[in-house]
Phi, psi and omega in degrees: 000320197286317201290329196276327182274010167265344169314134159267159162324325174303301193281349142297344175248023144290323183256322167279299172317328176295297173301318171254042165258322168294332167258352173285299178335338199240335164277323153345260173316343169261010197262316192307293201317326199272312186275339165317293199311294183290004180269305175301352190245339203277289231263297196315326190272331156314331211260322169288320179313309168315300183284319196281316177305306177331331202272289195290343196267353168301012200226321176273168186279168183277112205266007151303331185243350180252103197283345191235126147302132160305165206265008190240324181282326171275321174297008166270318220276310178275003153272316152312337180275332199260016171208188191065224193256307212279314148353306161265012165249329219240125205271329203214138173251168119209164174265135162239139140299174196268325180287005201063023183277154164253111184278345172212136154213167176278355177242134190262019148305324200247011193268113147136297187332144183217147198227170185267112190310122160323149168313297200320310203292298192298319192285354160287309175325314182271011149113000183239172181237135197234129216233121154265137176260090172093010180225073196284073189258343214295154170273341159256041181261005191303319170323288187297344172291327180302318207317316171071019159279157176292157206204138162257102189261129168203139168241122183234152186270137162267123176255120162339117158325295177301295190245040181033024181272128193288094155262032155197186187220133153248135261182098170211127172279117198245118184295127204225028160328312194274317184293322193279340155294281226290323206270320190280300199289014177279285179341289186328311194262352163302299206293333181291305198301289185339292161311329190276310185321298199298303184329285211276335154290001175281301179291324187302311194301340217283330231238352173269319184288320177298335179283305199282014183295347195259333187327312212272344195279305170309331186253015161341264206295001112346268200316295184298354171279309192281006190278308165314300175297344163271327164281328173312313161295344166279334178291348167263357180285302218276321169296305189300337194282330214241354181253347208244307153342313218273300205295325165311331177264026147239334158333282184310321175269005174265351206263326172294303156310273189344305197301294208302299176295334167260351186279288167334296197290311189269320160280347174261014169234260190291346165273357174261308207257006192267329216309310163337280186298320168298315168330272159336335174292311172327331211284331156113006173278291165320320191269333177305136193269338204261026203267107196315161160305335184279330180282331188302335186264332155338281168333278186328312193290311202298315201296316206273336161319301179277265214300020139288286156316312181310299200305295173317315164282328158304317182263358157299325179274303196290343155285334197101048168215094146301101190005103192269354188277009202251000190289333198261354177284098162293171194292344178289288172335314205287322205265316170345296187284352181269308155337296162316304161320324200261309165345293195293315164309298214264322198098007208228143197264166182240123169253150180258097180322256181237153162241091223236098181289130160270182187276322155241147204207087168329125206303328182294287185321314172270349164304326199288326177294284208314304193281294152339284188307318176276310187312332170305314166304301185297304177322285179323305171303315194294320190254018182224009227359052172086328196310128184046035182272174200209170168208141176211144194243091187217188200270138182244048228040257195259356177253186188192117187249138181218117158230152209230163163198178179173159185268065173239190215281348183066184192206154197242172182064198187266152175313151129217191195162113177298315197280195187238053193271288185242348172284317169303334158308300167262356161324315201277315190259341171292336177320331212239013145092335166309180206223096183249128192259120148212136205231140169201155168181174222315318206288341183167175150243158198217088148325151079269167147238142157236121217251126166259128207287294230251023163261310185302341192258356182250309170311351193267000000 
């Protein structure tokens, strides 16, 4: 290694430019050679298609309606074939059906018979014309593989006049002694052009490089001091850039987080227990003069209740504590006493379906559960007026699927939502790596969510 790099630059691009002007010079030429060859096998197979058709199709019947050649058509097909110029150019006829039958052949051993169709065969069907050199593999080709003459293999489609639809393929072998004298001198003078071509751009670089080998020699050591002083400054641009990066996208996202989780934290708490109360004020029990006293104090209770829970929660969020007491609380707890809450509020019972406790259930989960649930609760009361709720909790593998549900009239069309209503719902729980779900129709809604656990645990 030290030797090749004690090497000037001339004489590393003397020696390397040479293998790869021989390898190019050599992917080159086959590259050419190969499109000579199919271009000249294209138009030669073409040119023969052309002629054969002329000859043969005035001799078949209209082979859209005929599965058989007739006997006046094949014997016009085997007098043409055994005399004249088409007779001596062409070593094999067939006729193909779409099923692979051969319905005419010049060896009459082989009319009737049938094979499972070749790629050639199905891309003639389809309409194209397909020409081969020298590659006689077809299995009822055995004859033409022996002969051991140079051979043109070409399949062309026969079309309906009127509606140009491919009804048989004709399948002839064209003796191609004069294309294979054509197909070597082509070779000859590509790989010569090729060569020549590759030479003399080889030798102009060489003779460009050699003058400037000594310029670039003297400004080596230059260029690499500044190369140095240069890269060094960008690796310290490219740091300060990805660190001032790093801090504007956590900014941006504690502030955003911040906004969003209180923006939440005040509508799924103390404004769902004010809303509560305002409601109930609403409700026209307190202003009826006919309202007995014991429900005007009832009424009186419940309201001081929930804004007693607002005031509470209010200064829970404004110390920095979200109801800590749910940190030491299982989830059977959790929802149990949320039942029990919106009962004593609403008048109205919650049944708990199932309840599948996971083995460990993070405090960030259950805070999440806990607000999902109650918001979920309060919605069903407000728009379902409470009728059939229910809450069930259960383990998804490595998750905790909690769904909310009730029997009310549902809502028709797609969720959306300007406020921080079922949008702040889901917001809370997609924050948290979840899946927030809503399905409704006459019979009822149905909230859910879902927590993947051992996501919440690799972040804590």
């Amino acid at each position: 290694m030290n030797s090749w790099q004690r090497q000037s630059l001339a004489r590393q691009f003397l020696l390397v430019g040479s293998v790869f002007s021989l390898g190019a010079i050599v992917l080159v030429g086959l590259l050419v050679t190969r499109q000579i060859e199919q271009t000249v096998t294209r138009n030669a197979a073409a040119s023969t298609a052309l002629y054969v058709d002329s000859v043969i199709a005035p001799l078949l019947p209209d082979m859209a309606k005929a599965t058989r050649l007739d006997t006046v058509s094949t014997r016009a097909l085997d007098e043409t074939l055994a005399q004249g110029a088409l007779g001596k150019r062409l070593m094999t006829f067939r006729i193909w059906s779409r099923d692979g039958e051969i319905l005419y052949s010049s060896d009459a051993n082989q009319i009737g018979r049938r094979y499972a169709p070749s790629k050639d065969l199905r891309a003639a069907f389809g309409g194209h014309l397909v020409a081969e050199f020298n590659q006689v593999d077809d299995v009822e080709s055995a004859a033409e593989r022996q002969s051991g003459v140079p051979l043109l293999e070409i399949y062309s489609p026969v079309l309906q006049p009127w509606s140009g639809e491919v009804v048989a393929v004709t399948e002839f072998y064209e003796l191609a002694g004069d294309l294979e004298n054509d197909l070597f001198r082509a070779r000859l003078q590509s790989w010569g052009a090729v060569a020549a071509v590759a030479l003399l751009f080889f030798l102009g670089l060489s003779a460009i490089v050699l003058r400037g080998s000594r310029t670039i020699e003297r400004q080596g050591v230059e260029l690499r001091r500044r190369i140095e002083d240069l890269s060094r400054l960008l690796a310290q641009n490219r740091a300060l850039r990805s660190r001032i990066q790093r801090a504007a996208a956590a900014t941006a996202t504690l502030n955003e987080g911040y906004l969003r989780k209180l923006g939440a934290d005040l509508h799924d708490g103390p404004a769902q227990l004010v809303a509560f109360a305002a409601l109930r004020l609403g409700n026209g029990a307190l202003a009826d003069p006919q309202t007995p006293p014991e429900r005007r104090q009832k009424e009186v209770q419940v309201i001081g209740r929930s804004l007693d829970e607002a005031m509470g929660e209010i200064r829970a969020i404004c110390a920095g504590h979200v109801l800590p007491h749910i940190e030491t609380a299982s989830l059977a707890g959790i929802l149990r006493d949320l039942a029990e809450s919106h009962r004593r509020r609403t008048g109205h019972d919650v049944a708990l379906r199932r309840i599948e406790e996971p083995a460990s259930l993070p405090a960030a989960a259950k805070i999440c559960i806990y607000r999902f649930v109650q918001e979920a609760l309060n919605n069903g009361f407000k728009h379902a007026g409470g009728k059939g709720q229910w809450v069930e909790a259960t383990r998804c593998g490595s998750a905790v699927r909690v769904a909310v549900g009730d029997a009310g009239p549902g809502f028709c069309g797609k969720v959306q939502g300007s406020g921080v209503g079922l949008l702040g719902m889901r917001h809370r729980v997609e924050s948290l790596g979840g899946t927030f779900l809503v399905q409704s129709d006459n019979s009822g809604t149905v909230v859910t969510m879902t927590l993947p656990l051992h996501e919440m645990e690799k972040i804590a």
